[in-house]
C-alpha positions as CSV (number, residue, x, y, z in Angstrom):
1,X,-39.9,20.6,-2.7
2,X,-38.9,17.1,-3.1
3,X,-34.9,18.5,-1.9
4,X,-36.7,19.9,0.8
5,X,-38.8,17.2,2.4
6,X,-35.2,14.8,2.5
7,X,-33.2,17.1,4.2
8,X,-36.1,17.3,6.7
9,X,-36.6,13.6,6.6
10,X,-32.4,13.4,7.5
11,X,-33.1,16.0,10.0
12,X,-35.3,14.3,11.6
13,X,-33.8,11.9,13.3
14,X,-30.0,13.6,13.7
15,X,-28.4,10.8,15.5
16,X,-29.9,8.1,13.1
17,X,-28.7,10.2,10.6
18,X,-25.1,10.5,11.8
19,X,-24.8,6.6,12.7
20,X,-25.6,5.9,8.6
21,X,-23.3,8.6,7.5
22,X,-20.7,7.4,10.0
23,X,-21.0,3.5,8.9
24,X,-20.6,4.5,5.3
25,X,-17.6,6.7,6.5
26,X,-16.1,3.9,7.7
27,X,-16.7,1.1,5.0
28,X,-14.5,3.8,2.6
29,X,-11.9,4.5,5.3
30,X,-11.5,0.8,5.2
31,X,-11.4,0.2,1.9
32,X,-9.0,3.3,1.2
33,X,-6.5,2.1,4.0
34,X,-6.6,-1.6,3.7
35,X,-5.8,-1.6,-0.2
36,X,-3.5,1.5,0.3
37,X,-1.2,-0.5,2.8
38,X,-0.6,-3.3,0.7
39,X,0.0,-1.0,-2.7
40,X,1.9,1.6,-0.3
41,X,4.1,-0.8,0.7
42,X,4.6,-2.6,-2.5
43,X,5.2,0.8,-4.6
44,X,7.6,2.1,-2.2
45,X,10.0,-1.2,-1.8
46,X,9.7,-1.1,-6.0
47,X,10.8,2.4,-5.7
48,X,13.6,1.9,-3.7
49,X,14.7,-1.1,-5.6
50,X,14.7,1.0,-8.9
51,X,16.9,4.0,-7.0
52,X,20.1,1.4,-7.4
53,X,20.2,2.4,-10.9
54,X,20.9,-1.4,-12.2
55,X,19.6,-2.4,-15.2
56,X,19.8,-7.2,-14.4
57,X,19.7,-8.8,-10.9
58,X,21.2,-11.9,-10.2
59,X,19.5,-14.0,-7.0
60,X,20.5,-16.9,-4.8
61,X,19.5,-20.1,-6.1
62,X,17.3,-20.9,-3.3
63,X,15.0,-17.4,-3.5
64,X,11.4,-17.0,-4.7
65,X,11.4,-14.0,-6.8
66,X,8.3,-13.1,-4.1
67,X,9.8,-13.8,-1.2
68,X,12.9,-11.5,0.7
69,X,16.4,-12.5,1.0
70,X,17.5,-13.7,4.3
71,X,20.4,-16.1,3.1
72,X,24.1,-15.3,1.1
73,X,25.0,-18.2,-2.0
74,X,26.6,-16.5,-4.6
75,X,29.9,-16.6,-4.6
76,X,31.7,-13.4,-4.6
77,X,34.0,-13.9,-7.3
78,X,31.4,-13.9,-9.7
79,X,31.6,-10.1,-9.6
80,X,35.3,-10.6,-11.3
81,X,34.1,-13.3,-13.6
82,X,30.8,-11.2,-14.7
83,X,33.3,-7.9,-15.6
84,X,35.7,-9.7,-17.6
85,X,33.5,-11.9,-19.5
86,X,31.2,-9.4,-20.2
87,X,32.5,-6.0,-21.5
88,X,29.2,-4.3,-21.7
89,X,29.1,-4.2,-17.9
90,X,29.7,-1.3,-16.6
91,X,29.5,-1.5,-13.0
92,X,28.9,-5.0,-11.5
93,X,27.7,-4.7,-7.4
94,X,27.3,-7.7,-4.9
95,X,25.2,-7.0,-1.7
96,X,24.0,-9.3,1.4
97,X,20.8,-8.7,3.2
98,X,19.4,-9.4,6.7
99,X,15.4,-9.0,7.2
100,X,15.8,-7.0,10.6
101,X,11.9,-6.9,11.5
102,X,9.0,-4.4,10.5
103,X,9.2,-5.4,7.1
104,X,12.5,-4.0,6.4
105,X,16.6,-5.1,5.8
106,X,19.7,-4.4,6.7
107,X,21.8,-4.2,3.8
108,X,25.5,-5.3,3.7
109,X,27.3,-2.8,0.5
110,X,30.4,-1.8,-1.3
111,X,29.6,2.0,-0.7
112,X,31.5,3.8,-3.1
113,X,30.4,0.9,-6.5
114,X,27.2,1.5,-4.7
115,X,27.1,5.6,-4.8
116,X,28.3,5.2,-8.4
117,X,25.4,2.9,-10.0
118,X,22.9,4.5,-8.0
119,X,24.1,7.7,-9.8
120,X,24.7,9.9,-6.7
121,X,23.5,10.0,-3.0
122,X,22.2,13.1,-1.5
123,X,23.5,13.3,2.6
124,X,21.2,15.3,4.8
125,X,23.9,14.5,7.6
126,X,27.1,13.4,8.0
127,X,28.9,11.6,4.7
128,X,30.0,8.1,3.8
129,X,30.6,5.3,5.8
130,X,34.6,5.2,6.7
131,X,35.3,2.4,9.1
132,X,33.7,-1.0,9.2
133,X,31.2,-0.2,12.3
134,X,29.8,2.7,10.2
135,X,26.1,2.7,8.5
136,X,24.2,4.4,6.8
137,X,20.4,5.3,7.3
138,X,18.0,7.3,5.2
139,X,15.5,9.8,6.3
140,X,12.4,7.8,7.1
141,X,14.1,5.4,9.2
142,X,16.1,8.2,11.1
143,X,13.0,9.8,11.9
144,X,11.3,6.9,13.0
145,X,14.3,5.5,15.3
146,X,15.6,9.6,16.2
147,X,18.7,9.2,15.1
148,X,21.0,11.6,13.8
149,X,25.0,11.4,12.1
150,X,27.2,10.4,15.0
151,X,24.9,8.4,17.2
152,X,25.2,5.3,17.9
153,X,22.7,2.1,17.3
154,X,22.6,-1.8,17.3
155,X,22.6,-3.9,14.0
156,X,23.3,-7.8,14.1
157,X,23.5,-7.5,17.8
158,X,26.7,-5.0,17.2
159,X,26.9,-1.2,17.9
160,X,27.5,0.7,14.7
161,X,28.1,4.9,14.4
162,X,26.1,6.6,12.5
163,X,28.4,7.8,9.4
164,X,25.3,9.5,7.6
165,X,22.1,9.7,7.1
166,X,20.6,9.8,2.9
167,X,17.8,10.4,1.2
168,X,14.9,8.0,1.2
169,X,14.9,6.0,-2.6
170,X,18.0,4.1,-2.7
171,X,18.0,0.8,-2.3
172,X,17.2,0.0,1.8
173,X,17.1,2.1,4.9
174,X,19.6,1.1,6.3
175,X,23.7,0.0,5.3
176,X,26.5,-1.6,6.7
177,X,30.1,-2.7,5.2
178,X,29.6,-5.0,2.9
179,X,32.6,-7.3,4.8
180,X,31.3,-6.5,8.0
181,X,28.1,-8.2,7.7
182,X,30.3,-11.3,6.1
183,X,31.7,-11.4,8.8
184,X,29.1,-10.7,11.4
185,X,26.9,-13.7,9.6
186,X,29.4,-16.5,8.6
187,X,29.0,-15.4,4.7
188,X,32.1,-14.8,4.3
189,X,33.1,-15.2,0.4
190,X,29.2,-15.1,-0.5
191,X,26.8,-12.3,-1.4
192,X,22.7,-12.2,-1.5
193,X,22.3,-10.9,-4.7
194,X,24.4,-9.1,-7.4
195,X,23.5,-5.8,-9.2
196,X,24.3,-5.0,-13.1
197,X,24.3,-1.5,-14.6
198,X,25.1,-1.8,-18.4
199,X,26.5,0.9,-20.3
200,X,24.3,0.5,-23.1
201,X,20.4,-0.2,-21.2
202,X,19.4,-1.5,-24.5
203,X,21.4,-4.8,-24.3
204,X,19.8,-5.9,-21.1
205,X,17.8,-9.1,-22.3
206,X,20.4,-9.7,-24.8
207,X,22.9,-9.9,-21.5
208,X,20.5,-11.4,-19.4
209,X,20.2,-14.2,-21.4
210,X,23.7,-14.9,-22.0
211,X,23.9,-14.5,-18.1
212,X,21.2,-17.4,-17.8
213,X,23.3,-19.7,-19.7
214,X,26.4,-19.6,-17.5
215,X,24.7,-19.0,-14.4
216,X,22.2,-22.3,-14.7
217,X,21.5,-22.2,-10.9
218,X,21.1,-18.9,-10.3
219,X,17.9,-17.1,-11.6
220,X,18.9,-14.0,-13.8
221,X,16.5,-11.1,-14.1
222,X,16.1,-7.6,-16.0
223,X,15.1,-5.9,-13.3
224,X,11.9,-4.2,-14.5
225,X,10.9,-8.0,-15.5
226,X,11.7,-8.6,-11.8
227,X,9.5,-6.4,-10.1
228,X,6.5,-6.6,-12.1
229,X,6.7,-10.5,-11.4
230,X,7.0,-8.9,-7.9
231,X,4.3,-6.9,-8.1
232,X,2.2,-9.8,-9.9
233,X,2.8,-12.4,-6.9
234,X,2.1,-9.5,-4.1
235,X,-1.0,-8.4,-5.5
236,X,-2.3,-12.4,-6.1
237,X,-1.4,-12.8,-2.3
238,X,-3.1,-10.0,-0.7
239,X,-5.9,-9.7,-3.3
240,X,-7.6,-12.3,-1.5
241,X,-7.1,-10.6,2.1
242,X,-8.4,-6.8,0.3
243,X,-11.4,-8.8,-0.8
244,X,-12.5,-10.0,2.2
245,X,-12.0,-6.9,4.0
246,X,-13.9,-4.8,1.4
247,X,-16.4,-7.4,1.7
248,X,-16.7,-6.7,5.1
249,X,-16.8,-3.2,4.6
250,X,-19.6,-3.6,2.0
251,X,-22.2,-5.8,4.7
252,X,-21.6,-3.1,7.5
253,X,-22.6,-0.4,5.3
254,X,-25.5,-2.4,3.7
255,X,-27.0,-3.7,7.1
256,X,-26.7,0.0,8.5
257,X,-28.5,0.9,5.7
258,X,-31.0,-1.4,5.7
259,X,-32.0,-0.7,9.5
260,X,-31.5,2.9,9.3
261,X,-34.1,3.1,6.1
262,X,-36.2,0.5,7.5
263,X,-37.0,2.0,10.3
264,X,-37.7,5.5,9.1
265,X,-39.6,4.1,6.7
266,X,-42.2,3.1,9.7
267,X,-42.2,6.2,11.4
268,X,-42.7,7.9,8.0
269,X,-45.7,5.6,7.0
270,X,-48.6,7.9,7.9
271,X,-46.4,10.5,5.8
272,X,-46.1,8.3,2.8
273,X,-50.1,7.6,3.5
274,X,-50.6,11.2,2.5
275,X,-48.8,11.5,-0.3
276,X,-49.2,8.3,-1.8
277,X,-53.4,9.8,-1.0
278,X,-52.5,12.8,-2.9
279,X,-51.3,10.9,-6.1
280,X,-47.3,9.8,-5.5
281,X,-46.7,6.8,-7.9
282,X,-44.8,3.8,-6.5
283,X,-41.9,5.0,-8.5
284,X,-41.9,8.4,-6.8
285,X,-42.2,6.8,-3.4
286,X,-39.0,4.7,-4.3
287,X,-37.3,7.5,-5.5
288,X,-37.6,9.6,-2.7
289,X,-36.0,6.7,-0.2
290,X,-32.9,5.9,-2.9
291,X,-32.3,9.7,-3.0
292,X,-32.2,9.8,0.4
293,X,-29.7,7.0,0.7
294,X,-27.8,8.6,-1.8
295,X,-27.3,11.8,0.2
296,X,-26.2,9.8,3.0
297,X,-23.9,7.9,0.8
298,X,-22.6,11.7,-0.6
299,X,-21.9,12.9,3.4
300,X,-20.5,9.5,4.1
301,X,-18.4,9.2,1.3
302,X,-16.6,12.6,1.5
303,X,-16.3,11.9,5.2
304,X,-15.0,8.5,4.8
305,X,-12.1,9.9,2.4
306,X,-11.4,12.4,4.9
307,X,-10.5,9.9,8.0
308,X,-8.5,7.9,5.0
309,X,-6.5,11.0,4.5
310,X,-6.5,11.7,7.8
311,X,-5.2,8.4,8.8
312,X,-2.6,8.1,6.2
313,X,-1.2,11.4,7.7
314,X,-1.4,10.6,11.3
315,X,0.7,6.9,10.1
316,X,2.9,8.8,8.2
317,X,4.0,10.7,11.6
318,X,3.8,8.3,13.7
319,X,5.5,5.0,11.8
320,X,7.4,6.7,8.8
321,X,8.5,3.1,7.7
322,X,4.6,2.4,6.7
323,X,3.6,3.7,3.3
324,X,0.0,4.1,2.6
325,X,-1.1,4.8,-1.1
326,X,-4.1,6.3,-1.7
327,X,-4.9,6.3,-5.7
328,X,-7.0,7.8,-7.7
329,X,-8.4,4.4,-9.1
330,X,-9.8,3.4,-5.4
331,X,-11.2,6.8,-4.6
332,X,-13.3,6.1,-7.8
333,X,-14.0,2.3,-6.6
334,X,-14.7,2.9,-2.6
335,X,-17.1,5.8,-3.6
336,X,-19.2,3.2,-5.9
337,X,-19.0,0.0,-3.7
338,X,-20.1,2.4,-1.1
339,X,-23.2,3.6,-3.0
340,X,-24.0,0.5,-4.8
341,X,-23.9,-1.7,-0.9
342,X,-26.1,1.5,0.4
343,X,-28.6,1.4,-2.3
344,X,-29.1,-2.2,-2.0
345,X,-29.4,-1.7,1.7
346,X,-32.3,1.0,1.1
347,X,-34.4,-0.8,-2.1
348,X,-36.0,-3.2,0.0
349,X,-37.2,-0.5,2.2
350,X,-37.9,1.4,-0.6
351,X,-40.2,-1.2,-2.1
352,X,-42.1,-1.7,0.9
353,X,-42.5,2.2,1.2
354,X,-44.4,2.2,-2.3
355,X,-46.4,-0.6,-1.2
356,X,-48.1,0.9,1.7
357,X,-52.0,1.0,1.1
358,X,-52.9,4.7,1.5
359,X,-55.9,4.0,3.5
360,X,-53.9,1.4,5.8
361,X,-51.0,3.9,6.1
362,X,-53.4,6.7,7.3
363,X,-54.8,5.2,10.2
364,X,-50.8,3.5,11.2
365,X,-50.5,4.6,14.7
Protein backbone atom coordinates (compact mmCIF):
# COMPACT_ATOMS: atom_id res chain seq x y z
CA UNK A 1 0.00 0.00 0.00
CA UNK A 2 2.49 2.38 1.16
CA UNK A 3 4.64 1.45 -2.55
CA UNK A 4 1.55 2.14 -4.11
CA UNK A 5 0.32 5.47 -2.84
CA UNK A 6 4.21 7.05 -3.87
CA UNK A 7 4.19 5.89 -7.21
CA UNK A 8 0.79 7.61 -7.45
CA UNK A 9 1.95 10.58 -5.52
CA UNK A 10 5.10 10.70 -8.49
CA UNK A 11 2.45 10.17 -10.96
CA UNK A 12 0.73 12.74 -10.13
CA UNK A 13 2.34 15.41 -11.18
CA UNK A 14 4.58 13.85 -14.31
CA UNK A 15 6.35 16.91 -15.24
CA UNK A 16 7.13 17.90 -11.59
CA UNK A 17 8.24 14.57 -11.36
CA UNK A 18 10.60 14.61 -14.35
CA UNK A 19 12.14 18.22 -13.55
CA UNK A 20 13.44 16.43 -9.86
CA UNK A 21 14.59 13.41 -11.49
CA UNK A 22 16.26 15.48 -14.21
CA UNK A 23 18.06 18.02 -11.63
CA UNK A 24 19.35 15.02 -9.73
CA UNK A 25 20.47 13.53 -13.20
CA UNK A 26 22.39 16.31 -13.70
CA UNK A 27 24.10 17.05 -10.26
CA UNK A 28 25.68 13.21 -10.90
CA UNK A 29 26.49 13.92 -14.54
CA UNK A 30 28.37 16.77 -13.19
CA UNK A 31 30.06 15.28 -10.66
CA UNK A 32 30.99 12.14 -12.84
CA UNK A 33 32.44 14.34 -15.64
CA UNK A 34 34.07 17.16 -13.82
CA UNK A 35 36.28 14.81 -11.49
CA UNK A 36 36.58 12.33 -14.47
CA UNK A 37 38.31 15.12 -16.70
CA UNK A 38 40.80 16.05 -14.29
CA UNK A 39 41.65 12.13 -13.26
CA UNK A 40 41.18 11.12 -17.09
CA UNK A 41 43.62 13.39 -18.05
CA UNK A 42 46.01 12.95 -15.29
CA UNK A 43 45.88 8.87 -15.56
CA UNK A 44 46.42 8.93 -19.13
CA UNK A 45 49.60 11.45 -19.43
CA UNK A 46 51.00 9.01 -16.26
CA UNK A 47 50.25 6.27 -18.57
CA UNK A 48 52.02 7.42 -21.42
CA UNK A 49 54.94 8.61 -19.39
CA UNK A 50 55.30 5.02 -17.89
CA UNK A 51 55.14 3.45 -21.80
CA UNK A 52 58.98 4.89 -22.21
CA UNK A 53 60.06 1.94 -20.18
CA UNK A 54 62.71 4.15 -18.05
CA UNK A 55 63.18 3.43 -14.77
CA UNK A 56 65.06 7.74 -13.42
CA UNK A 57 64.28 11.02 -15.13
CA UNK A 58 66.54 13.78 -15.10
CA UNK A 59 64.76 17.46 -15.58
CA UNK A 60 65.92 21.00 -16.53
CA UNK A 61 67.00 22.89 -13.64
CA UNK A 62 64.40 25.46 -14.05
CA UNK A 63 61.11 22.93 -14.12
CA UNK A 64 58.54 22.35 -11.44
CA UNK A 65 58.07 18.72 -11.15
CA UNK A 66 54.04 19.91 -11.77
CA UNK A 67 54.43 22.01 -14.38
CA UNK A 68 55.30 20.80 -18.42
CA UNK A 69 58.45 21.38 -20.17
CA UNK A 70 58.57 24.17 -22.67
CA UNK A 71 62.36 24.96 -22.37
CA UNK A 72 65.84 22.68 -23.40
CA UNK A 73 69.09 23.11 -20.46
CA UNK A 74 70.67 20.03 -20.19
CA UNK A 75 73.42 19.63 -22.00
CA UNK A 76 73.60 16.87 -24.41
CA UNK A 77 76.76 15.41 -23.57
CA UNK A 78 75.53 14.37 -20.37
CA UNK A 79 74.03 11.37 -22.18
CA UNK A 80 77.95 10.18 -22.81
CA UNK A 81 78.99 11.19 -19.37
CA UNK A 82 75.91 9.30 -17.61
CA UNK A 83 76.93 5.86 -19.83
CA UNK A 84 80.39 5.84 -18.98
CA UNK A 85 80.27 6.78 -15.46
CA UNK A 86 77.65 4.64 -14.77
CA UNK A 87 77.81 1.00 -15.94
CA UNK A 88 74.45 -0.13 -14.69
CA UNK A 89 72.79 2.06 -17.44
CA UNK A 90 71.57 0.43 -19.83
CA UNK A 91 70.08 2.71 -22.26
CA UNK A 92 70.44 6.46 -21.52
CA UNK A 93 67.76 8.72 -23.85
CA UNK A 94 67.68 12.62 -24.15
CA UNK A 95 64.43 14.28 -25.58
CA UNK A 96 63.17 18.09 -26.12
CA UNK A 97 59.57 19.02 -25.79
CA UNK A 98 57.36 21.81 -27.21
CA UNK A 99 53.70 22.33 -25.54
CA UNK A 100 51.85 22.60 -28.99
CA UNK A 101 48.23 23.57 -27.51
CA UNK A 102 45.22 21.40 -26.20
CA UNK A 103 47.12 20.16 -23.52
CA UNK A 104 49.57 18.20 -25.47
CA UNK A 105 53.55 18.22 -26.87
CA UNK A 106 55.48 17.74 -29.57
CA UNK A 107 58.25 15.59 -28.70
CA UNK A 108 61.84 15.94 -30.24
CA UNK A 109 63.47 11.91 -30.05
CA UNK A 110 66.38 9.67 -30.96
CA UNK A 111 63.85 7.06 -32.56
CA UNK A 112 65.61 3.95 -32.60
CA UNK A 113 67.29 4.44 -28.34
CA UNK A 114 63.72 5.43 -28.13
CA UNK A 115 61.88 2.14 -29.74
CA UNK A 116 64.52 0.09 -27.69
CA UNK A 117 63.72 1.46 -23.96
CA UNK A 118 60.18 1.62 -24.68
CA UNK A 119 60.55 -2.12 -25.47
CA UNK A 120 58.93 -2.12 -28.91
CA UNK A 121 56.43 0.03 -30.85
CA UNK A 122 53.51 -1.36 -32.51
CA UNK A 123 52.83 0.63 -36.27
CA UNK A 124 49.20 0.65 -37.38
CA UNK A 125 50.72 2.58 -40.55
CA UNK A 126 53.60 3.24 -42.18
CA UNK A 127 57.14 2.54 -40.11
CA UNK A 128 59.86 4.66 -38.57
CA UNK A 129 60.71 8.06 -39.08
CA UNK A 130 63.69 8.15 -41.95
CA UNK A 131 64.49 11.67 -42.83
CA UNK A 132 64.52 14.69 -40.58
CA UNK A 133 60.90 16.16 -41.76
CA UNK A 134 59.44 12.75 -40.67
CA UNK A 135 57.05 12.29 -37.42
CA UNK A 136 55.49 10.12 -35.86
CA UNK A 137 51.77 10.21 -34.50
CA UNK A 138 49.76 7.71 -32.48
CA UNK A 139 46.22 6.66 -32.92
CA UNK A 140 44.23 9.15 -30.88
CA UNK A 141 45.77 12.06 -32.33
CA UNK A 142 45.54 10.68 -35.98
CA UNK A 143 42.02 10.27 -35.53
CA UNK A 144 41.45 13.47 -34.08
CA UNK A 145 43.58 15.45 -36.82
CA UNK A 146 42.49 12.55 -39.91
CA UNK A 147 45.68 11.87 -40.67
CA UNK A 148 47.10 8.87 -42.09
CA UNK A 149 51.07 7.56 -43.04
CA UNK A 150 52.19 9.79 -45.94
CA UNK A 151 50.30 12.89 -45.33
CA UNK A 152 51.53 15.79 -44.68
CA UNK A 153 51.04 18.36 -41.47
CA UNK A 154 52.55 21.47 -39.81
CA UNK A 155 54.83 21.28 -36.59
CA UNK A 156 56.98 24.37 -35.38
CA UNK A 157 55.54 26.25 -38.21
CA UNK A 158 57.29 23.43 -40.68
CA UNK A 159 55.67 20.73 -42.88
CA UNK A 160 56.56 17.31 -41.74
CA UNK A 161 55.45 13.69 -43.60
CA UNK A 162 53.87 11.49 -41.84
CA UNK A 163 56.41 8.46 -41.49
CA UNK A 164 53.87 6.39 -39.23
CA UNK A 165 51.38 6.42 -37.13
CA UNK A 166 51.83 4.02 -33.40
CA UNK A 167 49.94 2.95 -30.83
CA UNK A 168 48.59 5.26 -28.24
CA UNK A 169 50.90 4.61 -24.68
CA UNK A 170 54.26 5.75 -25.48
CA UNK A 171 55.52 8.52 -24.40
CA UNK A 172 53.57 11.65 -26.53
CA UNK A 173 51.37 11.84 -29.54
CA UNK A 174 53.28 13.11 -31.54
CA UNK A 175 57.50 12.87 -32.61
CA UNK A 176 59.90 14.65 -34.51
CA UNK A 177 63.86 14.17 -35.02
CA UNK A 178 65.34 14.79 -32.11
CA UNK A 179 67.96 17.32 -34.17
CA UNK A 180 65.40 18.72 -36.06
CA UNK A 181 63.59 20.31 -33.32
CA UNK A 182 67.30 21.56 -32.06
CA UNK A 183 67.43 23.04 -34.82
CA UNK A 184 63.97 24.38 -35.43
CA UNK A 185 64.12 25.98 -31.68
CA UNK A 186 67.78 27.34 -31.16
CA UNK A 187 68.52 24.16 -28.63
CA UNK A 188 70.96 23.10 -30.39
CA UNK A 189 73.43 20.99 -27.97
CA UNK A 190 70.57 20.95 -25.18
CA UNK A 191 67.82 18.50 -24.38
CA UNK A 192 64.46 18.85 -22.11
CA UNK A 193 64.89 16.03 -20.15
CA UNK A 194 66.86 12.74 -20.10
CA UNK A 195 65.46 9.12 -19.74
CA UNK A 196 67.36 6.10 -17.78
CA UNK A 197 66.43 2.43 -18.20
CA UNK A 198 68.74 0.36 -15.84
CA UNK A 199 69.47 -3.03 -16.39
CA UNK A 200 68.99 -4.11 -12.96
CA UNK A 201 65.32 -1.97 -11.85
CA UNK A 202 66.35 -2.69 -8.39
CA UNK A 203 69.25 -0.21 -8.29
CA UNK A 204 67.24 2.82 -9.21
CA UNK A 205 67.40 4.84 -5.87
CA UNK A 206 70.67 3.59 -5.29
CA UNK A 207 71.56 5.35 -8.95
CA UNK A 208 69.42 8.13 -8.44
CA UNK A 209 71.06 9.21 -5.69
CA UNK A 210 74.56 8.95 -6.88
CA UNK A 211 72.98 10.87 -9.93
CA UNK A 212 71.83 13.72 -7.44
CA UNK A 213 75.26 14.22 -6.26
CA UNK A 214 76.89 14.99 -9.58
CA UNK A 215 74.06 16.57 -11.08
CA UNK A 216 73.48 19.42 -8.11
CA UNK A 217 71.33 21.57 -10.45
CA UNK A 218 69.45 19.27 -12.07
CA UNK A 219 66.60 17.48 -10.14
CA UNK A 220 66.91 13.63 -10.42
CA UNK A 221 63.88 11.39 -10.06
CA UNK A 222 62.86 7.59 -9.98
CA UNK A 223 60.32 7.93 -12.10
CA UNK A 224 57.43 6.30 -10.17
CA UNK A 225 58.57 8.85 -7.34
CA UNK A 226 58.02 11.40 -10.10
CA UNK A 227 54.62 10.88 -11.02
CA UNK A 228 53.08 10.26 -7.83
CA UNK A 229 54.53 13.79 -6.77
CA UNK A 230 52.72 14.56 -10.12
CA UNK A 231 49.81 13.10 -9.29
CA UNK A 232 49.98 14.72 -5.65
CA UNK A 233 50.40 18.47 -6.94
CA UNK A 234 47.49 17.90 -9.83
CA UNK A 235 45.10 16.57 -7.50
CA UNK A 236 45.96 19.62 -4.70
CA UNK A 237 45.26 22.03 -7.75
CA UNK A 238 42.17 20.91 -9.08
CA UNK A 239 40.68 19.54 -5.82
CA UNK A 240 39.71 22.91 -4.99
CA UNK A 241 38.04 23.53 -8.62
CA UNK A 242 36.07 19.62 -8.13
CA UNK A 243 34.89 20.98 -4.84
CA UNK A 244 33.28 23.78 -5.88
CA UNK A 245 31.69 22.34 -8.72
CA UNK A 246 30.25 19.33 -6.71
CA UNK A 247 29.25 21.95 -4.46
CA UNK A 248 27.33 23.44 -6.97
CA UNK A 249 26.00 20.29 -8.05
CA UNK A 250 24.84 19.51 -4.52
CA UNK A 251 22.61 23.14 -4.08
CA UNK A 252 20.88 22.50 -7.50
CA UNK A 253 19.80 19.28 -6.52
CA UNK A 254 18.91 20.27 -2.90
CA UNK A 255 16.87 23.50 -3.86
CA UNK A 256 14.99 21.28 -6.67
CA UNK A 257 14.26 19.17 -4.10
CA UNK A 258 13.19 21.38 -1.71
CA UNK A 259 10.58 23.16 -4.09
CA UNK A 260 9.56 20.04 -5.83
CA UNK A 261 8.62 18.33 -2.13
CA UNK A 262 7.42 21.55 -0.89
CA UNK A 263 5.03 22.09 -3.01
CA UNK A 264 3.46 18.66 -3.22
CA UNK A 265 3.43 18.67 0.14
CA UNK A 266 0.54 21.53 -0.16
CA UNK A 267 -1.42 20.02 -2.62
CA UNK A 268 -1.15 16.75 -0.68
CA UNK A 269 -2.31 18.40 2.67
CA UNK A 270 -5.95 17.49 2.67
CA UNK A 271 -4.45 13.88 1.83
CA UNK A 272 -2.11 13.81 4.77
CA UNK A 273 -5.31 15.30 6.79
CA UNK A 274 -6.89 11.90 6.29
CA UNK A 275 -4.42 9.85 7.11
CA UNK A 276 -2.83 11.57 9.78
CA UNK A 277 -7.16 11.38 10.85
CA UNK A 278 -6.95 7.77 10.47
CA UNK A 279 -3.90 7.26 12.91
CA UNK A 280 -0.39 7.95 10.66
CA UNK A 281 2.34 8.87 13.33
CA UNK A 282 4.55 11.82 12.53
CA UNK A 283 7.23 9.33 11.83
CA UNK A 284 5.06 7.63 9.14
CA UNK A 285 4.16 10.92 7.64
CA UNK A 286 8.00 11.64 7.36
CA UNK A 287 8.74 8.55 6.01
CA UNK A 288 6.50 8.46 3.37
CA UNK A 289 8.06 12.12 1.87
CA UNK A 290 11.93 10.69 2.44
CA UNK A 291 10.89 7.52 0.58
CA UNK A 292 9.62 9.41 -2.00
CA UNK A 293 12.69 11.58 -2.42
CA UNK A 294 14.58 8.57 -2.32
CA UNK A 295 12.88 7.05 -5.48
CA UNK A 296 13.47 10.15 -7.14
CA UNK A 297 17.07 10.15 -6.13
CA UNK A 298 17.10 6.10 -7.48
CA UNK A 299 15.59 7.33 -11.19
CA UNK A 300 17.86 10.32 -11.03
CA UNK A 301 20.77 8.66 -10.08
CA UNK A 302 20.78 5.86 -12.72
CA UNK A 303 19.84 8.45 -15.24
CA UNK A 304 22.50 10.79 -14.25
CA UNK A 305 25.22 7.90 -14.73
CA UNK A 306 23.77 7.29 -18.00
CA UNK A 307 24.28 10.96 -19.58
CA UNK A 308 27.99 10.54 -17.76
CA UNK A 309 28.50 7.48 -19.80
CA UNK A 310 26.92 8.93 -22.48
CA UNK A 311 28.95 11.96 -22.48
CA UNK A 312 32.25 10.39 -22.00
CA UNK A 313 31.43 8.37 -25.26
CA UNK A 314 30.12 11.10 -27.31
CA UNK A 315 33.92 13.10 -26.09
CA UNK A 316 35.60 10.21 -26.81
CA UNK A 317 34.42 10.50 -30.61
CA UNK A 318 34.44 13.76 -30.99
CA UNK A 319 37.92 15.00 -29.14
CA UNK A 320 39.94 11.63 -28.82
CA UNK A 321 42.86 13.72 -27.14
CA UNK A 322 40.25 14.24 -23.95
CA UNK A 323 40.30 11.36 -21.52
CA UNK A 324 37.45 11.16 -19.18
CA UNK A 325 37.75 8.59 -16.23
CA UNK A 326 34.89 7.42 -14.78
CA UNK A 327 35.79 5.13 -11.45
CA UNK A 328 34.27 3.02 -9.54
CA UNK A 329 35.06 5.18 -6.25
CA UNK A 330 32.86 8.27 -7.65
CA UNK A 331 30.02 6.24 -8.89
CA UNK A 332 29.84 5.14 -5.19
CA UNK A 333 30.37 8.99 -3.98
CA UNK A 334 28.00 10.99 -6.78
CA UNK A 335 25.18 8.33 -5.91
CA UNK A 336 25.49 9.34 -1.96
CA UNK A 337 26.14 13.14 -2.30
CA UNK A 338 23.17 12.88 -4.55
CA UNK A 339 20.92 11.27 -1.98
CA UNK A 340 22.29 12.81 1.03
CA UNK A 341 21.75 16.78 -0.85
CA UNK A 342 18.09 15.31 -1.90
CA UNK A 343 17.11 14.20 1.50
CA UNK A 344 18.09 17.28 3.07
CA UNK A 345 16.15 19.09 0.43
CA UNK A 346 13.00 16.91 1.33
CA UNK A 347 13.23 16.77 5.46
CA UNK A 348 12.08 20.12 5.90
CA UNK A 349 9.07 19.41 3.93
CA UNK A 350 8.88 16.32 5.48
CA UNK A 351 8.64 17.82 8.95
CA UNK A 352 6.16 20.24 8.12
CA UNK A 353 4.05 17.32 6.49
CA UNK A 354 3.89 15.56 9.95
CA UNK A 355 2.98 18.72 11.57
CA UNK A 356 -0.20 19.42 9.77
CA UNK A 357 -3.23 19.46 12.36
CA UNK A 358 -5.59 16.81 11.01
CA UNK A 359 -8.57 19.02 11.54
CA UNK A 360 -6.79 22.15 9.95
CA UNK A 361 -5.55 19.96 7.02
CA UNK A 362 -9.17 18.68 6.31
CA UNK A 363 -10.79 21.77 5.66
CA UNK A 364 -7.23 23.22 3.41
CA UNK A 365 -8.81 24.25 0.30
Amino acid sequence: MTNRLIIRNLMHRPIRTGLSVLAIAVEVAMILLIVGLAEGLLNESQQRTRGVGADILIRPSTSSAAMSLSTADIPEKLIERLTQDYPQIEIALGTTLKPEGGLQTITGVDWEPFERMAGGIRYLEGGPMAGPYDAIVDDVYARYKDVHAGDTVKFLNQDFRVAGVIETGKMSRVFIPKSTMQELMGWQGKLSQVFLKLKDPSQTQQTVDQISKLLVSYPVYALEDFLSQVAGDVREVSSQFVNAIVGIAVVIGFLVVLLSMYTAILERTREIGILKSLGASQGWIVGIVLWETFMLCAVGIAFGMAIGYGVRGLVRELFPLISILISQDWLAWSALIAVLGALLGALYPAVRAARHDPIQALTYD
